[in-house]
N, C-alpha and C positions, 0 to 999 in steps of 0.2 A: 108137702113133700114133692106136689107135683112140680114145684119154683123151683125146687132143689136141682132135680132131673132136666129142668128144661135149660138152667143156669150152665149147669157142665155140659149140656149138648151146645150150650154156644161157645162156651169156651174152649171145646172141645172142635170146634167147628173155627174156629175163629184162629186158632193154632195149626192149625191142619191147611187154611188156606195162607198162613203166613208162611209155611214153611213150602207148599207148595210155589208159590213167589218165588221163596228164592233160587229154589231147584229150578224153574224154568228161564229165573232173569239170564236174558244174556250176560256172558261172560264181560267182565269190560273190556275195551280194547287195547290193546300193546298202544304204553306212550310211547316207544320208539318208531325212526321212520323205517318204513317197510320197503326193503329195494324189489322194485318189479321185478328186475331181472339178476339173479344175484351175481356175484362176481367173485369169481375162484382168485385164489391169494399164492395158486399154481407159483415154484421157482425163486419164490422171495429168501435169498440165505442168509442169516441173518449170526449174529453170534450171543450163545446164550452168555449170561451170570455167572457161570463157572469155565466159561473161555472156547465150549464147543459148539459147532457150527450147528443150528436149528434152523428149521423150514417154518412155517406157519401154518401151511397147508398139513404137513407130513406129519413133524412131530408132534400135533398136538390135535390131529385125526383120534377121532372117535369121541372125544369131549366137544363141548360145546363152550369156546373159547370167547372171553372179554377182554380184546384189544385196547390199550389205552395209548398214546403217543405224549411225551413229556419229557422233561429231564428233571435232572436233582437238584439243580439248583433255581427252580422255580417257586417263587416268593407266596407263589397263591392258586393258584388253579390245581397244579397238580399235585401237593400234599394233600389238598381238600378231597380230590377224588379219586385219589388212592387210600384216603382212608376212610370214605363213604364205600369204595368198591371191596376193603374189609372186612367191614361192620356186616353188611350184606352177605358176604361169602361165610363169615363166621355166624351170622343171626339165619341160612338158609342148612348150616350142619354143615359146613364147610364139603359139599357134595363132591364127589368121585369124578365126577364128569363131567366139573363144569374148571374150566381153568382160567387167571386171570393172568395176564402177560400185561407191559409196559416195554415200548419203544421209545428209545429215548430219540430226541430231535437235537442234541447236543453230542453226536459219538466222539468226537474232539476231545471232550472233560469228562463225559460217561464212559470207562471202562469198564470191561466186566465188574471189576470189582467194587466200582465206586458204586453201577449199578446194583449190583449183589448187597450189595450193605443197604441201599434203599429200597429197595421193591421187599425185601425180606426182613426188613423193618416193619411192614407192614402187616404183612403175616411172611412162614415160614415158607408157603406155598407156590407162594407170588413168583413171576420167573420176569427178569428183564431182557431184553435184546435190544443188543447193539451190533455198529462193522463199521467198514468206510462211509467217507460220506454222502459216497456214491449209492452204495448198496440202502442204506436210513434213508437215502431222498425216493428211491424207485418202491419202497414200502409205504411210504407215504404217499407216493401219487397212485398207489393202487388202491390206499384204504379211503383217497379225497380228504385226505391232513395237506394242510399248508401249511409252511412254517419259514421265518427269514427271524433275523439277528443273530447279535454276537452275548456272549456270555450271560449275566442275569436278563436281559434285556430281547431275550428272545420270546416269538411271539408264535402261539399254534394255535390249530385247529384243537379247540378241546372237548371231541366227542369220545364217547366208550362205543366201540364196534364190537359188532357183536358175530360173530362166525358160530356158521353148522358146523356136525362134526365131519363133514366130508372136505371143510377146509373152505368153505364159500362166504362171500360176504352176505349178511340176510340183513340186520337191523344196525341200525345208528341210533345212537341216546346222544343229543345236548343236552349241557349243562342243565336245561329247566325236568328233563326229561330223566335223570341220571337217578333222583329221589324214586318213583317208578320202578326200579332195574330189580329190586325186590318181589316187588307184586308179579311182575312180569319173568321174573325168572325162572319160577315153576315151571309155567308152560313153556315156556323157551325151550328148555332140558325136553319135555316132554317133543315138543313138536320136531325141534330139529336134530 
């Protein structure tokens, strides 16, 4: 009897320090990159999916917003991560306070409505923003998206930015990084 007793005090013992493990492991680290210094998205006016004028900063204060930059007629990149950045929003309970927006880099053939049919293909949630191509290019040089060509043929930066809810820029996901945006979007919400 006494093997019996000594058996559950190890196993006993042996469970207790596994779990102790994991409560003390460090958390892992955010695969996105971390801007030292953030960068407010302050005056950027853009037009929503339904034809009314949105800020990035304003409209979408107090969530903690996932920027995507893309158009609709893009053969590969950005259906792939508009609908990884889906699956993620609908496998996290599609949370209250975290928004997904897409900018398109094509406002020429992106209308509201063209955009509306696509971002909300995606889910119903999803918001796209377009304008001149004036107003698409100074959103782009704020978020560090680059973008040149003409119709399928055009060419961008394709990271998901990630904005606090005070409207600042915090994190960058590339493409290798975008798989990630799950594990990391817990704390995201949490911290920012």
């Amino acid at each position: 009897m006494r093997y019996v007793y000594l058996g559950a005090a190890l196993v006993v013992a042996a469970v207790g320090a596994y779990a102790l493990g994991v409560l003390l492991r460090p958390a892992p680290e955010m695969a996105g990159t971390a801007l030292t210094n953030p960068v407010s998205v302050e005056g950027l006016a853009l037009v929503d999916h339904h034809g009314e004028v949105a800020t990035l900063a304003d409209d979408f204060r107090g969530d903690v917003t996932l920027v995507f930059f893309g158009f609709t007629r893009c053969p590969d990149v950005c259906p792939l991560t508009m609908a990884r950045l889906a699956r993620i929003y609908e496998s996290l309970g599609e949370p209250d306070e975290l928004q997904v927006v897409m900018v398109t880099v094509d406002p020429e053939h992106d209308t509201p409505e063209v955009l509306g049919r696509y971002v909300t293909g995606y889910h119903p949630d999803f918001v796209g923003l377009t304008g001149t191509t004036s107003d698409v290019a100074a959103a782009a040089r704020a978020f560090f998206v680059g973008y040149a060509g003409l119709d399928r043929d055009i060419v961008h930066t394709d990271v998901v930015a990630v904005l606090d809810r005070g409207g600042s820029l915090r994190f960058v996901y590339g493409q290798d990084d975008v798989m990630f945006l799950e594990r990391d979007l817990p704390d995201l919400i949490r911290r920012l």
